[in-house]
N, C-alpha and C positions, 0 to 999 in steps of 0.2 A: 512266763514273764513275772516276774518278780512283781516287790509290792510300793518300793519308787520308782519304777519305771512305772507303770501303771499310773501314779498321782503327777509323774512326768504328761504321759500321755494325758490326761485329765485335763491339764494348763493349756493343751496344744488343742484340744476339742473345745475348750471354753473361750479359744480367739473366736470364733463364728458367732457364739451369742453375744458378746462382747460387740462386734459391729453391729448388729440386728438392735441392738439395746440404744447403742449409739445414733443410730438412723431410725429411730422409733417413730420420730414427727414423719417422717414418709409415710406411716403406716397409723397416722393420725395421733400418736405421742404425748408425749407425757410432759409438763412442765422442770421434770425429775428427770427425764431419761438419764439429764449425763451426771446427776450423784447416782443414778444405778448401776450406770457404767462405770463410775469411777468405783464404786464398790466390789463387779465386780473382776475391775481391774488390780483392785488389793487382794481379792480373793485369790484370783491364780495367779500372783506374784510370790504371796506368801507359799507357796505351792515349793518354790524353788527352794527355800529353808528348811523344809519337812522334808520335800525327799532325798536332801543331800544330807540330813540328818541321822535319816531311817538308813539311807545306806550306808554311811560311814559307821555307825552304832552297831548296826549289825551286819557287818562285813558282806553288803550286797551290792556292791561297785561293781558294774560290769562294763564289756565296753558298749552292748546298745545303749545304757543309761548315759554313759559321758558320749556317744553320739548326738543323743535326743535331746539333753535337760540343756548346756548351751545354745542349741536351734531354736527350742522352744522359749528360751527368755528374749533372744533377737527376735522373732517373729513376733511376740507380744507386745514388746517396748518398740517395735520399729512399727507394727500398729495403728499403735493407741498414737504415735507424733504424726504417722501420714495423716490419720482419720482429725487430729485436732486441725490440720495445715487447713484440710476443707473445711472445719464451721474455725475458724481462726477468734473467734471473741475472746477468747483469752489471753490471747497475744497481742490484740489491738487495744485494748485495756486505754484507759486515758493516760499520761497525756502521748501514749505510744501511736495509737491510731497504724495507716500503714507501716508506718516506719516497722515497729515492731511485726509488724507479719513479713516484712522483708528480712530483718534479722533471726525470724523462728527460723524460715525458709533453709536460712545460710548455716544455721545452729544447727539443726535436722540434716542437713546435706553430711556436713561434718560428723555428725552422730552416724549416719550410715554408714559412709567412707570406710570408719575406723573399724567398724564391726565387719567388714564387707575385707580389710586389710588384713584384719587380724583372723578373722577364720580360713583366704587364703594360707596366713603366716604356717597356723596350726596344720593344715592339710600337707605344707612342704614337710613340715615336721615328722606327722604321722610317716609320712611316706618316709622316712630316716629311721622309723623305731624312733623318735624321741617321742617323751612324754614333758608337756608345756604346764606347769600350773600356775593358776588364776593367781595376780598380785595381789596386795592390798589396794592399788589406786585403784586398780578396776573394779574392787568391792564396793567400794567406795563411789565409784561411778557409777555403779547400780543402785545402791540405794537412793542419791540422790535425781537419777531417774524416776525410779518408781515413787520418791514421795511428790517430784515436781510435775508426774503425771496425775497421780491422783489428786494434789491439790487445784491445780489449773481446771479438771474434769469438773469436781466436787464444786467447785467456786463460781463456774459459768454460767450458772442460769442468774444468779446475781451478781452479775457485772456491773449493772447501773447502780449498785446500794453499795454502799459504805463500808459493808463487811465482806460482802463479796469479793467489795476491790480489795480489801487488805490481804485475804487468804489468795488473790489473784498473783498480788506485788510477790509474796511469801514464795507462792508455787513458780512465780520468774527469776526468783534469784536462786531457788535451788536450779533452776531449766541451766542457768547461767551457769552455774556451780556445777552441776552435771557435765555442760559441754568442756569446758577449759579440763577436769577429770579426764572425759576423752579421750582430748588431744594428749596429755601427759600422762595418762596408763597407756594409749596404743605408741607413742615412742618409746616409754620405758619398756614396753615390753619387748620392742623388736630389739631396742640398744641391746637391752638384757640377756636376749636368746640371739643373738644377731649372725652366733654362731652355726645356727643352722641355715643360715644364705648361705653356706659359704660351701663351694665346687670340693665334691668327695675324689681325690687324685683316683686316675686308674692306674692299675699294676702297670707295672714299669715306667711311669712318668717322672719325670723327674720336674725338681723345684725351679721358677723360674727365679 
């Protein structure tokens, strides 16, 4: 096993402490837990940069790593938005209150959906020989994931304060900014490739 596949698996072994950190008050906790966990939900995000770096740099692309390193950044970002859905204070923020925990709900639903759509998308694909790659909205969509989860993380133990609330408002408009992303990298990507929906003729068929 190579040496980004390995800091691939590294992102995928650091979701477990990741929850344990998050649910630290179970275990008597820390006023901090969730800047630890948003920390170190930056750490194995940055993870995805390094070893798509290490491998294109030095020509160690294989197909385990493009099985694993996609799995592994869905598994993380889809996460870190179930475990925020159960302590929701970041979402309930003033003057959101429920309201906003019923729109994280519907935002997150949607955030799954798409990842849930588009890795289907890729498996019809694979099974064709085709090879799919990653847009810019969808880059695009990940960043703003990951900066609207770390901020929201990072921001929650001060919700009631002033500053809290502002990097709260910050880390929701990126949440916002992530979702609609989404929605318009997983169309574009399917209009784009839409090609591969479509029924490979058998010998001898003819056109209808």
């Amino acid at each position: 096993m190579n040496l980004p596949n390995k800091i691939t698996l590294t992102r995928i072994f650091m979701i477990p402490l990741f929850i344990v950190i998050f649910y630290l008050d179970v275990f008597g906790g820390t006023a901090w837990q969730y800047l630890i966990a948003a920390g170190i939900f930056v750490l194995a995000a940055s993870t995805d940069a390094l070893d798509g770096y290490i491998a294109r740099k030095y020509h160690l692309v294989t197909d385990l790593g493009k099985f694993l390193d996609p799995i592994a950044d869905k598994v993380l970002v889809s996460t870190a938005f179930i475990l925020m859905l159960t302590r929701p204070v970041a979402f309930m923020v003033a003057p959101f209150g429920t309201y906003g925990l019923l729109a994280a709900g519907i935002c997150v639903s949607v955030i799954l959906a798409r990842e849930l759509i588009v890795s289907g998308f890729r498996m019809i694909a694979a099974g064709k020989h085709v090879v799919l790659a990653a847009d810019k909205l969808g880059k695009f969509k990940t960043v703003f994931q990951d900066v609207s989860i770390a901020l929201l993380l990072a921001a929650s133990p001060w919700a009631g304060e002033l500053g809290g609330q502002i990097v709260l408002y910050i880390g929701l408009v990126c949440f916002a900014v992530c979702t609609v992303l989404t929605v318009a990298s997983g169309v574009n990507y399917i209009v784009k490739n839409r090609q591969v929906l479509k029924e490979e003729k058998k010998d001898g068929e003819a056109d209808a």
